[in-house]
C-alpha positions in Angstrom: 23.9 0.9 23.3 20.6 2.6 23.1 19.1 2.2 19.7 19.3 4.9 17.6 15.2 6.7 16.4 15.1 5.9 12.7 12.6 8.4 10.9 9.6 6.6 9.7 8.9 5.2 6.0 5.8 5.7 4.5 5.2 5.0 1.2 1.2 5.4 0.2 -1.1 4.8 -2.7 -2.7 8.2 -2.6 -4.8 7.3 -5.9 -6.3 4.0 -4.1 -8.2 6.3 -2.1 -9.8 8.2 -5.0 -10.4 5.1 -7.1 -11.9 2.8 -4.7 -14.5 2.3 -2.1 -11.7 1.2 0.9 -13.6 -1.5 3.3 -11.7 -4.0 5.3 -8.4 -3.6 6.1 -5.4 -5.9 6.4 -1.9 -5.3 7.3 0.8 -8.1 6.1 4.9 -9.1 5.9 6.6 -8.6 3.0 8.8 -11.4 1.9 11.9 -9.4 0.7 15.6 -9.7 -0.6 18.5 -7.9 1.7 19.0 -4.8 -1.2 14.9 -4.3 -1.4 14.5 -3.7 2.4 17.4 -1.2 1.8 15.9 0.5 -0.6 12.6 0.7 0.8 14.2 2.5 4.1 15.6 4.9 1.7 12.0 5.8 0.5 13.0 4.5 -2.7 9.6 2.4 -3.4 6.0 3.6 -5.2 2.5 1.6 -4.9 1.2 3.9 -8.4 -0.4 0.6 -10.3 0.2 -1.9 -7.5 -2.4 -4.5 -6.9 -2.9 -8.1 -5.2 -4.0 -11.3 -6.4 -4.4 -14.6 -5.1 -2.4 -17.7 -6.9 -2.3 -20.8 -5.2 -3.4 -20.0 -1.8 -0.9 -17.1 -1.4 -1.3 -13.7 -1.4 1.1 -11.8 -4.5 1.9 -8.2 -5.0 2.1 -7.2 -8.5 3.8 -4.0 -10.3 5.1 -2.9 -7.2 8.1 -0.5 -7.7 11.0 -0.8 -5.3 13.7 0.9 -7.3 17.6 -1.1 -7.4 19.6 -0.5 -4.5 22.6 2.3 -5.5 25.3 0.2 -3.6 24.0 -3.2 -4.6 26.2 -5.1 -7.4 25.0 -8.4 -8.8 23.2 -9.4 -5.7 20.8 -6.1 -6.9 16.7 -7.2 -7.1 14.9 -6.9 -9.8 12.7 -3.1 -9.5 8.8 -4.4 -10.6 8.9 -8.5 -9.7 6.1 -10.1 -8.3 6.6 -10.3 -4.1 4.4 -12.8 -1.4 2.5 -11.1 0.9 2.4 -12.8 4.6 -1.2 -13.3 6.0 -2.8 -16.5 8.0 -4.4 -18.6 6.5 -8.2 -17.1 7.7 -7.2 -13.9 6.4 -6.5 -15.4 2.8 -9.8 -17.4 3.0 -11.7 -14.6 3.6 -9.9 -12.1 1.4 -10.5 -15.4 -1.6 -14.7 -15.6 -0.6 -14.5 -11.8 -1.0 -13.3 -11.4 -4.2 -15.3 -13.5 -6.2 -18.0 -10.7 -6.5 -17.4 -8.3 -9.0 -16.2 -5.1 -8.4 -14.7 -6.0 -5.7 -10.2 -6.2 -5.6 -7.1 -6.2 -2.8 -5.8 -3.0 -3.2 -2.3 -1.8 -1.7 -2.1 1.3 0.1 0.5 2.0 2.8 4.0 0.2 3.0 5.7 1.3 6.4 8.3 0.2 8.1 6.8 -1.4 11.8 9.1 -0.6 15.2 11.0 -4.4 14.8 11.8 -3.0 11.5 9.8 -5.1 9.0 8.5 -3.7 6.2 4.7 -4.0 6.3 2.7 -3.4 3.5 -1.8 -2.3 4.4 -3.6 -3.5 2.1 -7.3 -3.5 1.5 -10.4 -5.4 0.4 -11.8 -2.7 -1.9 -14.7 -1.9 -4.6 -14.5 0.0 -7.7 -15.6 3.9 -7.6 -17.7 4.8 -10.8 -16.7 8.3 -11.8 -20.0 10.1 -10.4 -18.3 8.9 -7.1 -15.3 10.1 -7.6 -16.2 13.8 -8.8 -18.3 13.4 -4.5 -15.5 12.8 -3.4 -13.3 15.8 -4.9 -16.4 17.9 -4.3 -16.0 16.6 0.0 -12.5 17.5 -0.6 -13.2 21.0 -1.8 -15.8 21.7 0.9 -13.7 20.5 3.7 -10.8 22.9 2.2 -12.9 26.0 1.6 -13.9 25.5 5.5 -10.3 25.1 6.8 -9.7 28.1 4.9 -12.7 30.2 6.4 -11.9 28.9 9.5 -8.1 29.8 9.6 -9.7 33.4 8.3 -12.0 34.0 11.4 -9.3 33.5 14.0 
């Protein structure tokens, strides 16, 4: 049987974008219980206040939301715990070298669901925006808006 087109899952960080200067980018595994991939292919997961830190040689997720699964009974997950991120061991060496200047964090931004199915989580090496940045990049926003718009006018 041909297999059916699932629609595709993307959960993103939208404020990581605004808050931080985004500079290398990873993509890793999820290590997951069978009622949190459910949910997550429900859309029922947020990244708001989700960052990465680095215990032991491993790669952790922390405050990420992935609410309880509705027809999960006591096997049901727990919605904010702490979940292992999946990267080689280079990736995690670099990613450890990086961090220890300041200002600089692993941010979360995008968990998808790949084509085998696997929920993949993007996350990023990223530094801290100060708030003059910030208020360029709304202003870049606004100007790219305001030209969409006379654009869309003229024709």
């Amino acid at each position: 049987m041909a297999k059916e087109k699932q629609k595709t899952i993307n959960i993103k960080n939208r404020k990581a974008e605004f808050d931080y200067f985004l500079l290398d980018k990873y993509t890793a595994g999820l290590v997951l219980t069978g009622t949190e991939i459910k949910s997550i292919r429900l859309g029922k997961a947020s990244l708001v206040d989700t960052y990465c830190i680095i215990l032991g040689g491993e790669v952790w997720v922390k405050n990420m939301n992935i609410a309880q699964y509705f027809y999960g009974t006591y096997n049901n997950h727990a919605a904010r715990r702490d979940r292992k991120l999946l990267l080689n061991r280079k990736e995690i060496n670099r990613l450890q070298n990086a961090i220890k200047s300041p200002g600089t964090t692993i941010v979360p931004t995008l968990l998808f669901i790949d084509e085998n199915g696997r929920a993949k989580l993007d996350i990023y090496l990223a530094k801290g925006k100060h708030s003059y940045d910030k208020r360029e990049t709304l202003k870049e926003k606004e100007d790219r808006k305001s030209i969409d718009r006379q654009f869309k006018h003229n024709y």
